[in-house]
N, C-alpha and C positions, 0 to 999 in steps of 0.2 A: 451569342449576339454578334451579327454584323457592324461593325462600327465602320462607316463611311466620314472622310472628310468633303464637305460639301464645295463647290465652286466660289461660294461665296467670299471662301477664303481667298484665292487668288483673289477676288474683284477687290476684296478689300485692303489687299497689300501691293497689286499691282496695280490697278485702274481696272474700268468699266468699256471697252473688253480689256484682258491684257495682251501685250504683245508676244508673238509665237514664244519670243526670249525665255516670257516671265511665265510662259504656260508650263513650258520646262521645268524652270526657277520652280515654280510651286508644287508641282508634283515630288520633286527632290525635297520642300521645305514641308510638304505632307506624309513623304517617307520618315524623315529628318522626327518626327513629331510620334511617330509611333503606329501612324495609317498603315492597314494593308488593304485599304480600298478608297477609293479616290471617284472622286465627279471629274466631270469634262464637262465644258460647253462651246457653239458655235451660235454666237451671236448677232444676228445680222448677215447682211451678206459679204463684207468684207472677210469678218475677223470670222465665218464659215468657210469659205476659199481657203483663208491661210491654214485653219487647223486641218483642214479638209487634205489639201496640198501636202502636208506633210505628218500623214499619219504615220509611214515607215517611222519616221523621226522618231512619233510619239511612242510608237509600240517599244522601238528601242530601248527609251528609258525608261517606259514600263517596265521590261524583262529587267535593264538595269538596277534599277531601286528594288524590285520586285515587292510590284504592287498591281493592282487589278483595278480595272475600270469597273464601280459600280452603276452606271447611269452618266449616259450622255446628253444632256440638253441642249435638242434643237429648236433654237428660240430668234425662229422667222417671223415676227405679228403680220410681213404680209402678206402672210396665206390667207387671211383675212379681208385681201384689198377688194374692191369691187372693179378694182382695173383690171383686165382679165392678164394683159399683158405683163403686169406686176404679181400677180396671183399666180400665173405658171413659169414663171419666173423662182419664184419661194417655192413651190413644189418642188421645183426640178434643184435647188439647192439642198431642199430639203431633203430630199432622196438621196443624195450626195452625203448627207450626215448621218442616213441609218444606214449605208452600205460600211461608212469610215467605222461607225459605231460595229457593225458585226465584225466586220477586221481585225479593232483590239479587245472584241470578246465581252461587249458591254453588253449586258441582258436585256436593255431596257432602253430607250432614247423618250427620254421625258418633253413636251412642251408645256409651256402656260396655258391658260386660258382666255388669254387676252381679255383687252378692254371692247365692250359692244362698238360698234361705228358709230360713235358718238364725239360730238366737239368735247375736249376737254378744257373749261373756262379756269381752273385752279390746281395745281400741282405737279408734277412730273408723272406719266406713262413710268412704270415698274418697267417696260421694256427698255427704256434709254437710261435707265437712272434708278439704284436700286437704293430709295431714298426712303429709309422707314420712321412713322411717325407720321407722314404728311395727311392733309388733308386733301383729299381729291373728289373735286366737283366735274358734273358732267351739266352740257344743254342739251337736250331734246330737241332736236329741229324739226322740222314743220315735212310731215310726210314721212317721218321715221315710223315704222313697222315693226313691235317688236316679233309679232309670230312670224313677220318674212325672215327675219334674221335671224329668229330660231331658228328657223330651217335651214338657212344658208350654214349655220353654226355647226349644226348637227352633222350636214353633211361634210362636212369641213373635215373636221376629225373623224369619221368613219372614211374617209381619203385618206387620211394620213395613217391611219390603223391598219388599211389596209396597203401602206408599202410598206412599216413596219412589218407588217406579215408574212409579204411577201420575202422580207429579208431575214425573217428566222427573231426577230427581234421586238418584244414585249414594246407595248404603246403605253406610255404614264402622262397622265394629266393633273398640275397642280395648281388646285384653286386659289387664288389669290385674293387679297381689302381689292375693290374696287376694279372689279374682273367681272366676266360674262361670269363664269363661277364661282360664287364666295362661299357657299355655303353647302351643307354636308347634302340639306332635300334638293338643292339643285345639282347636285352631282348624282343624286338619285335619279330626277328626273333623264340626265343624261344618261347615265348608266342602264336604264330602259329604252333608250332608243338604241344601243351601241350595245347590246348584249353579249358580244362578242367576248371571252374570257383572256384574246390577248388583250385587251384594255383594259386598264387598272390606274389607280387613284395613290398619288404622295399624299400624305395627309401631312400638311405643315401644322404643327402645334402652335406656331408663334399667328402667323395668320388667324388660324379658326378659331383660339384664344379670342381674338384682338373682335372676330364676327358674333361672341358672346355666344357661341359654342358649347355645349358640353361634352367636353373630347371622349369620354369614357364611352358615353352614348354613342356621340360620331362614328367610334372604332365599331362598336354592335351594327350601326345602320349598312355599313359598307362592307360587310363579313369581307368575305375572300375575296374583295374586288378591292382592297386594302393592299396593294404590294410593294410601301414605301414609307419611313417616317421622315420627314423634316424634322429635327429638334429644337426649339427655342423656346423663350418665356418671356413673359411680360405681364403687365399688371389688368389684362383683360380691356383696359379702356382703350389705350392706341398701340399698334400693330410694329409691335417692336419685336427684336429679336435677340434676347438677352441669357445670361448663360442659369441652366436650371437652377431653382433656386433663388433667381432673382428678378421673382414675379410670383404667380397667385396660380399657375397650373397645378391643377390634383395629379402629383405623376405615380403616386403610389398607384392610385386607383389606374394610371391610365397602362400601367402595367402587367397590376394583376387584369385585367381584362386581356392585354394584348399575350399574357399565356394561357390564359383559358380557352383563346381561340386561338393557341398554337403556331401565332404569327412568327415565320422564320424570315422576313423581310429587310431590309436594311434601316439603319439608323442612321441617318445622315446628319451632321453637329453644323447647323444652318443658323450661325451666328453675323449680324452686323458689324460695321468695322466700328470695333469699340477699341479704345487704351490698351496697352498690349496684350494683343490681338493673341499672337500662338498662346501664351498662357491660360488666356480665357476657352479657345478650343483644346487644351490641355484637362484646365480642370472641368470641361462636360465629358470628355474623353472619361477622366475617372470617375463622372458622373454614371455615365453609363456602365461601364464596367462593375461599378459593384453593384447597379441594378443589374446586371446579368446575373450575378455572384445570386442577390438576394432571391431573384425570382427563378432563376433558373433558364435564364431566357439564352 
């Protein structure tokens, strides 16, 4: 089993982005922890320049610690913009993170799915603020289209699939509560337009939990287009991300399924910033490992 520590850890001990300082800082406090695989993300356009800017840096303390980039996240929502000027804008940063990405040897450069172009009337954007639990209302305004924006969507990420492609580097999309993709049939639906085999799907537990999900099924619906887990848990009714065990996911089952289809993907420990924080990614750490032991994974 691949055990990856996910990004979420830095956000939740340094801030939302962290600074190049603490991007460091965590990698070292993910070696520190027993990782020999690690996330990266470039968030925005700022805190994408800076990590972008000193990748040398970052490769360094890779080899340093000696640890490997499992998946990079580049998480631009304004590829999204209908501003053309703002929209190639994000691309061309964007591009900028799967070249960084192939450089320190990361197989994958992940985005979200963002939220549809819709006013958001209650709760924080996942992209500015990775605040779980909330409630998140949208308006529908007057001349929104959803099949125009299907289509702008669709094309959207078959752009971006196809620079990751160009750069030797796997495309991951992961559905998020309250995103253009929440759910396991609308990732189907995409995944029929985007056929393409280098695009592939994180399946978050703690999310598709949280969209009353059944993960075991989920893993059957997305065979080999499955190339990532997010780990978390929670009590099925709100969208939390809590350490296994402490919530209501079937993970026997969601296991023995994930060796029956032979999934060699990663495991990424995608916990919220709970009470101290390394222990709780410590004990999913051991969590997983002796599901590796018991299944064979």
């Amino acid at each position: 089993m691949k055990i990856t520590c996910a990004w979420m850890y830095a956000i939740s001990q340094y801030g939302f982005p962290p600074k190049f300082t603490d991007v460091l800082n965590a990698i070292h406090d993910m070696k520190e922890m027993g990782f020999e695989y690690v996330e990266l993300e470039g968030i925005g356009f700022e805190n994408m320049e800076e990590v972008v800017s000193r990748t040398a840096d970052i490769q360094l303390v890779l080899q340093h610690e000696g640890v490997a980039i499992s998946n990079f996240a580049c998480i631009l929502p304004e590829i999204m913009s209908q501003d053309n000027s703002v929209r190639k804008k994000a691309f061309s940063y964007f591009e900028k993170g799967v070249a960084s990405a192939k450089v320190l040897g990361s197989p994958y450069v992940w985005i979200d799915s963002y939220s549809p172009n819709l006013p958001l009337k209650q709760g924080v954007d996942l992209t500015k603020g990775l605040l779980y639990g909330q409630d998140i209302r949208f308006t529908i305004p007057e001349g929104f289209s959803w099949h125009s924006f299907w289509r702008f969507f669709v094309e959207t990420i078959q752009r971006c699939n196809e620079i990751a492609k160009k750069h030797g580097v796997g495309l991951l999309l992961e559905p998020r509560v309250g995103e253009t993709i929440s759910n396991t049939d609308a990732i189907l639906r995409l995944l029929d337009s985007i056929p393409d085999e280098n695009f592939g799907i994180i399946l978050d537990t703690g999310h598709q939990h949280a969209q009353k999900e059944i993960l075991p099924l989920a893993i059957e619906k997305l065979g080999n287009r499955l190339k990532y887990i997010h780990v978390a848990d929670n009590d099925g009714r709100d969208n939390r991300h809590f350490v296994p065990g402490h919530g209501t996911v079937d993970w026997d089952e969601i296991f023995r399924v994930l060796k029956s289809r032979d999934f060699n993907g990663y495991f990424s420990i995608d916990l919220e910033n709970l009470p101290d924080l390394k222990s709780k990614f410590l004990e999913t750490k051991a969590f997983l490992e002796r599901a590796a032991h018991k299944y064979s994974l």
